[in-house]
C-alpha positions in Angstrom: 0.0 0.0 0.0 2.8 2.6 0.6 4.8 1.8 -2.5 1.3 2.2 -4.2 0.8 5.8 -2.8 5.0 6.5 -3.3 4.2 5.4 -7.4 1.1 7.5 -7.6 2.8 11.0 -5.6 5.8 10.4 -8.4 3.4 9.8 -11.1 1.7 13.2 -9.5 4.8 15.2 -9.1 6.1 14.1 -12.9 2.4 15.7 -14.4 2.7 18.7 -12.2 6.6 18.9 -13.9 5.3 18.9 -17.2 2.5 21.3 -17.1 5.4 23.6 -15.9 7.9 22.8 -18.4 4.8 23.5 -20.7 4.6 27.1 -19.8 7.7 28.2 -18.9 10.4 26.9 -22.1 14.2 27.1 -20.5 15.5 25.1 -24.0 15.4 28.9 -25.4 17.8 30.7 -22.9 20.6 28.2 -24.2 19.0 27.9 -27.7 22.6 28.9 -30.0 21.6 31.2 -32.8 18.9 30.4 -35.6 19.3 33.1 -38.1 21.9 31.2 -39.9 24.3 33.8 -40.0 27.9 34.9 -38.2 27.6 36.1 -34.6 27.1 39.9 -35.6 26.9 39.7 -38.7 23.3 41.2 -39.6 24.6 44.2 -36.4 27.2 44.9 -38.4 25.8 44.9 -42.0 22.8 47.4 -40.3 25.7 49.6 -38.6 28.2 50.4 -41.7 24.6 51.1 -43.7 23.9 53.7 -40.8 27.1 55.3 -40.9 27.1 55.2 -45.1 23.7 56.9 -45.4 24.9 59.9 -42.6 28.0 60.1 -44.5 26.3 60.7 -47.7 23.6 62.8 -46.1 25.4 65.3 -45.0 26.1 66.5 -48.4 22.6 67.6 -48.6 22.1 71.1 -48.2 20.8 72.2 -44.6 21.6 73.1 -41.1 19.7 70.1 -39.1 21.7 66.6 -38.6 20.8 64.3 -41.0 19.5 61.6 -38.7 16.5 60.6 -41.0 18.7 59.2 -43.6 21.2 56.6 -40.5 17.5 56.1 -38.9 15.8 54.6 -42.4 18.9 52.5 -43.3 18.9 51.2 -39.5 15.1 50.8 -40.3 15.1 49.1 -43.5 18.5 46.3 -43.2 16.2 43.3 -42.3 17.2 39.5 -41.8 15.9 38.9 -46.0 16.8 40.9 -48.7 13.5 40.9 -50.4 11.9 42.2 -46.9 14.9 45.0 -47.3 13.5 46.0 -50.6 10.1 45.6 -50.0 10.5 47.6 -46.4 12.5 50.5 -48.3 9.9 51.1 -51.0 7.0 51.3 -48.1 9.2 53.6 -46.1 10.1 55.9 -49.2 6.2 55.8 -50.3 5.0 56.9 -46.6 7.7 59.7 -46.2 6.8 60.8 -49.4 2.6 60.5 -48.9 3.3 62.7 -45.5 5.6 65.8 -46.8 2.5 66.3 -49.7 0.3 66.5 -47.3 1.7 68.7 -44.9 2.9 70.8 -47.7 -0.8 71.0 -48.6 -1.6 71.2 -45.1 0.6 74.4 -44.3 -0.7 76.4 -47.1 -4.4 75.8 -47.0 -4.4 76.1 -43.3 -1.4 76.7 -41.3 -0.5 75.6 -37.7 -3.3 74.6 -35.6 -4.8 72.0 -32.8 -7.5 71.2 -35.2 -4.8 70.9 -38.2 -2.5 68.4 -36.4 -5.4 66.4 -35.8 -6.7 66.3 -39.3 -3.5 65.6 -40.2 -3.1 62.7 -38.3 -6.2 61.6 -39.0 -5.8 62.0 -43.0 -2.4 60.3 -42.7 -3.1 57.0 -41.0 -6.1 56.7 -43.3 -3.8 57.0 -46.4 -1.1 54.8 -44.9 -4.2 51.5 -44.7 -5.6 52.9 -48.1 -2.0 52.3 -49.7 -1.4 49.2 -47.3 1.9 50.2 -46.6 1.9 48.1 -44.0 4.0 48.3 -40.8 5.7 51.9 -41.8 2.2 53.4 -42.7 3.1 55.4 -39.1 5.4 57.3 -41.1 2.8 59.2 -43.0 1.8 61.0 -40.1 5.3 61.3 -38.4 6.5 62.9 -41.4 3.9 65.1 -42.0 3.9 66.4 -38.4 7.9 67.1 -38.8 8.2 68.6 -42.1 4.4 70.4 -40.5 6.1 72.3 -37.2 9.4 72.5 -39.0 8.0 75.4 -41.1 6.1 73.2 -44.4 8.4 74.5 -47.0 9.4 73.2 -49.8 13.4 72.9 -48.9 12.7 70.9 -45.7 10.3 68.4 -47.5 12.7 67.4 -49.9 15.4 67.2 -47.6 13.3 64.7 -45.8 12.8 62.7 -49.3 16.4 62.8 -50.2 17.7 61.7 -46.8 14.5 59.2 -46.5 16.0 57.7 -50.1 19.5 58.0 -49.1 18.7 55.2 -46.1 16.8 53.3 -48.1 19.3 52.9 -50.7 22.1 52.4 -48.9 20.3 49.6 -46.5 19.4 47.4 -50.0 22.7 47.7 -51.3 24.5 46.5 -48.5 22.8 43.7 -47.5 22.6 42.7 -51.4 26.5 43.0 -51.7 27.8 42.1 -48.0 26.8 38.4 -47.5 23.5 38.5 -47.9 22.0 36.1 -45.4 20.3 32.4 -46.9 18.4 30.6 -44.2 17.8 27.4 -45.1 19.9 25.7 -42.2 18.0 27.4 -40.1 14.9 26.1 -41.3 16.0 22.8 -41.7 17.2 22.8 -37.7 13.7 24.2 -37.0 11.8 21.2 -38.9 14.2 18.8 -37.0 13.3 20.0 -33.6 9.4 19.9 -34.1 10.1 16.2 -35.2 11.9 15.6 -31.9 9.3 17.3 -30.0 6.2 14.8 -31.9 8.8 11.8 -30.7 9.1 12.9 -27.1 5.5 13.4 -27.0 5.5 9.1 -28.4 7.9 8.1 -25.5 6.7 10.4 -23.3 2.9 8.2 -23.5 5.2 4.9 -24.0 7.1 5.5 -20.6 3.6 6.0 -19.1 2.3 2.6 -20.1 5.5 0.9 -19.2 4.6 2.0 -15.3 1.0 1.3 -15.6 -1.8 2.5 -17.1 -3.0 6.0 -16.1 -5.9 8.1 -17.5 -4.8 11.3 -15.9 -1.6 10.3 -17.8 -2.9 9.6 -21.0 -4.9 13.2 -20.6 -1.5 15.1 -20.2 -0.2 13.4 -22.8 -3.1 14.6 -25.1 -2.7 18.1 -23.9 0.7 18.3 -25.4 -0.1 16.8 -28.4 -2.3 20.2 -28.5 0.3 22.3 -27.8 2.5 20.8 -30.2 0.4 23.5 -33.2 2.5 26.0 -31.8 5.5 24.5 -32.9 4.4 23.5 -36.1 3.7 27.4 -36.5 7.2 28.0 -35.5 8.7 25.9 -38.1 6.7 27.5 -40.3 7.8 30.6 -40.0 11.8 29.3 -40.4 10.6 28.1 -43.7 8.7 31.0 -44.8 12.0 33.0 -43.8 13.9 30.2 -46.0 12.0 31.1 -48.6 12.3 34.9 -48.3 15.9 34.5 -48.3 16.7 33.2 -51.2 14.2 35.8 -53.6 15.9 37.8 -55.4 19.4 36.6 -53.8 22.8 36.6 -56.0 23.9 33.4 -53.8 20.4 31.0 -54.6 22.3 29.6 -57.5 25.4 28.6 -54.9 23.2 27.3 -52.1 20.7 25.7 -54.0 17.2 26.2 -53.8 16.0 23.3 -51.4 12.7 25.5 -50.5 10.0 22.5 -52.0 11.6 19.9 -50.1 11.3 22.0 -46.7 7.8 23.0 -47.3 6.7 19.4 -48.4 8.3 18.1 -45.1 7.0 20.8 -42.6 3.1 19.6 -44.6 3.9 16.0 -43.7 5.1 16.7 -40.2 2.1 19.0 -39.6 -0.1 16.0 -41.2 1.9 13.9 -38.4 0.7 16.0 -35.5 -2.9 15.9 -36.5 -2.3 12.1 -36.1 -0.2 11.9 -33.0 -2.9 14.2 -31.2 -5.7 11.7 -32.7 -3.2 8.7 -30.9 -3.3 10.4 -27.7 -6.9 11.1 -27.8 -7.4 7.1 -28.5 -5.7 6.4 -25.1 -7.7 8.8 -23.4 -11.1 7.3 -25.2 -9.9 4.2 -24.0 -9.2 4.8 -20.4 -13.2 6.0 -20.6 -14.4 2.9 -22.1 -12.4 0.8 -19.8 -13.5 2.2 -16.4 -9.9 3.6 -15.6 -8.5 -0.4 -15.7 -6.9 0.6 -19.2 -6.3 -2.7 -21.4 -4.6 -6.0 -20.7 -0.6 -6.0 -19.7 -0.2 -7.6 -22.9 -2.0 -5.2 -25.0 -0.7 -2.4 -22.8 2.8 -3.6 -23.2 2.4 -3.8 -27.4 1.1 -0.7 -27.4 3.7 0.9 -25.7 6.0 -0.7 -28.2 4.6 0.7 -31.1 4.6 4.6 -29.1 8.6 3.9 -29.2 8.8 2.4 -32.8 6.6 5.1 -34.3 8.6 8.1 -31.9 11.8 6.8 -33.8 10.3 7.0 -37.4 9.1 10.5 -36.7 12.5 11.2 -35.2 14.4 9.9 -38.4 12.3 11.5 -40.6 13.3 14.9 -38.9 16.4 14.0 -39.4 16.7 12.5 -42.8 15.2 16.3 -43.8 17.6 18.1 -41.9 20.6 16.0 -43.0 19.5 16.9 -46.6 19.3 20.5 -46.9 21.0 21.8 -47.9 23.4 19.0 -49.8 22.9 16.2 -51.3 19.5 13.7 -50.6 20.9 11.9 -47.2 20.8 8.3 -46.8 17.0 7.1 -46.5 18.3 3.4 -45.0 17.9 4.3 -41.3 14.4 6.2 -42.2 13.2 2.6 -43.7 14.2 0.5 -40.9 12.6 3.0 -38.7 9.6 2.6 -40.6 9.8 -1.4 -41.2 10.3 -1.5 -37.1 6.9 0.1 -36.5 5.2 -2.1 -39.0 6.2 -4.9 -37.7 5.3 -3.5 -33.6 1.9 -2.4 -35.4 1.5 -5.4 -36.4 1.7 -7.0 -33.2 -0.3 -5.1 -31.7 -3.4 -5.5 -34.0 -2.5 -9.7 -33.0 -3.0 -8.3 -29.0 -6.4 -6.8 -30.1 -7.8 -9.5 -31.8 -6.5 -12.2 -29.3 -8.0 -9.8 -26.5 -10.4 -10.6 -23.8 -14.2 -9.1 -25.2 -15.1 -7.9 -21.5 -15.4 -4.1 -23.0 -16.9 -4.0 -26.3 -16.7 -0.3 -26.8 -13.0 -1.0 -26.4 -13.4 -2.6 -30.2 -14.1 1.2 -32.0 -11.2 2.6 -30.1 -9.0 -0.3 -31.1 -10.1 0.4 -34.8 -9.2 4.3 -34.2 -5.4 3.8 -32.8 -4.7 1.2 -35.9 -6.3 3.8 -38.4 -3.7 6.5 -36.9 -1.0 4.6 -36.7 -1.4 3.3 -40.6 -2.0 7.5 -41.4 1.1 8.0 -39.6 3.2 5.6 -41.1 1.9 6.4 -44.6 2.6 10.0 -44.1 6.6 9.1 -42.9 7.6 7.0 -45.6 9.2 9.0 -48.7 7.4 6.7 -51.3 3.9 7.9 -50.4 4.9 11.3 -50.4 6.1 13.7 -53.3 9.4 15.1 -51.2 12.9 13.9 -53.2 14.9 11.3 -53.3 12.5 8.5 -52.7 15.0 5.7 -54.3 14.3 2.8 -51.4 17.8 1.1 -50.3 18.5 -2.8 -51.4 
């Protein structure tokens, strides 16, 4: 009786643990970098396009510091260089869309409370109306400036020239210095949600190796849930992947391994949809049981299979991360992976049938955890998918 109550405060204290670990994620405070450049690199390529655009700026006629010209390079250098290009033109179009108005502004009707606010009010509407996105704030920030600053012509096009100035300077450096290709990145980031969907698999395994537990199996199931954000994440490294190599002088170097990413993070997000319908068959089954779970001998296959199918998903992960970018990696330890959980599925659809009938309803959820286990399966092995490099090893 006390090493049953010991077991169930462990079993306790180990759900309590992960619903913690859950919200609070220590893996990123020792996370190494994942924009797949140099340490510094993208500081430094933002830096020498500040101190270019001043440089050039102050050739401009005018007294005030050119600071709008450093500030819109420092703006503008992002982590892609088609979001440099693209950021650029929106910051050049909402400079340009505020210094007309508040030229118009200043002769129609001068300085005013009631001025600055239609202003304001005129310039964010035009900023959504041109959808210039995240720098439509400029349209009023620039009208208001060139606005108290006087609203002559000489001050609105030296806030043009410096605005262009930046924005020049910021796409030509990070076009010619390096410019940054994240497919690694992405590739590490496609790897890691696979290892996540596997711990989740031996996470339920190591439950039924102790005994069967419904609060268990419900925890289990929660972070099969949770495992959408991560699949989000991953998808954002790929999107950035992709970014980074539009409109890049080095795609033709690197390679352009973008359809192979995206076709793996579909079947991995596929996957998750199946490991969450997995743990939500355990939790059914707990229900149909009465809490008493299946048989040891069921309970034991099962488990089985949880490992078997944790180290497919696992070496898929890692077959796609081994293969961009490079050459297609070896596919042999993916297969055997694969052939391992058929051959675990296998035995545990013998367990079912060969199963006591004392809980009929038990028979629909059987029928459920065989269906997900086949989807899963499917959706792992190259040949039923439309990734490369699907040449099965003799």
């Amino acid at each position: 009786m006390g090493g049953e109550r010991a077991g169930s405060r462990r079993r306790r204290l180990r759900r309590s643990a992960r619903r913690l670990a859950r919200r609070v994620d220590l893996r990123r405070l020792v996370s190494r970098r994942r924009d797949g450049s140099p340490l510094g690199l993208v500081t430094a390529k933002t830096t020498l396009a500040a101190v270019i655009s001043w440089e050039l700026a102050l050739r401009l006629p005018g007294t005030q510091p050119p600071v709008l010209a450093p500030l819109t390079a420092l703006l503008v250098t992002q982590l892609t260089l088609v979001k440099t290009i693209t950021g650029s033109l929106q910051r050049v179009a909402s400079v340009t869309a505020g210094v007309l108005l508040a030229l118009g502004v200043a002769d129609l009707l001068g300085l005013h409370w009631w001025s600055v606010g239609l202003v304001v009010f005129v310039s964010l509407a035009v900023g959504q109306v041109l959808k210039l996105g995240s720098h439509r704030v400029e349209v009023p920030v620039s009208a208001l400036l060139v606005l108290t600053l006087g609203g002559t012509a000489g001050v609105a096009r030296t806030r043009v020239l410096e605005t262009l100035i930046g924005a020049g300077v910021g796409v030509v450096v990070n076009a010619f210095l390096v410019p940054p290709v994240y497919i690694r990145p992405a590739g590490d980031a496609i790897y890691e949600l696979a290892d996540h969907m596997a711990g989740v698999l031996e996470g339920a395994a190591a439950d039924l190796a102790e005994g069967w537990s419904g609060e268990d199996a419900y925890e289990r199931l929660l972070e099969a849930r949770e495992l959408d954000a991560e699949v989000r994440d991953a998808g954002e490294a790929v999107s950035q992947a992709e970014d980074s190599l539009r409109l890049n002088p080095r795609r033709r170097l690197v390679g352009d391994p973008s359809d192979e990413l995206r076709e793996g993070l579909t079947s991995l997000e596929h996957s998750v949809i199946l490991i969450r319908g997995l743990c939500r068959s355990l939790v059914e089954l707990d229900t149909v049981t009465g809490g008493r779970g299946p048989g040891s001998p069921l309970q034991a296959a099962l488990g089985r299979v949880l490992v078997e199918l944790a180290d497919a998903v696992r070496a898929f992960g890692e077959h796609l991360a081994a293969s961009v970018p490079g050459p297609p990696a070896n596919q042999a330890p993916l297969y055997r992976a694969l052939a391992r959980a058929r051959v675990a599925r296998d035995q545990l659809a013998k367990e079912m049938a060969a199963g006591p009938g004392e809980a009929p309803r038990a028979w629909q959820v059987h029928g459920y955890l065989l269906a997900n286990i086949d989807r899963l399966l499917s959706e792992l092995d190259p040949e039923g998918q439309t990734w490369p490099g699907t040449i099965r090893p003799d």
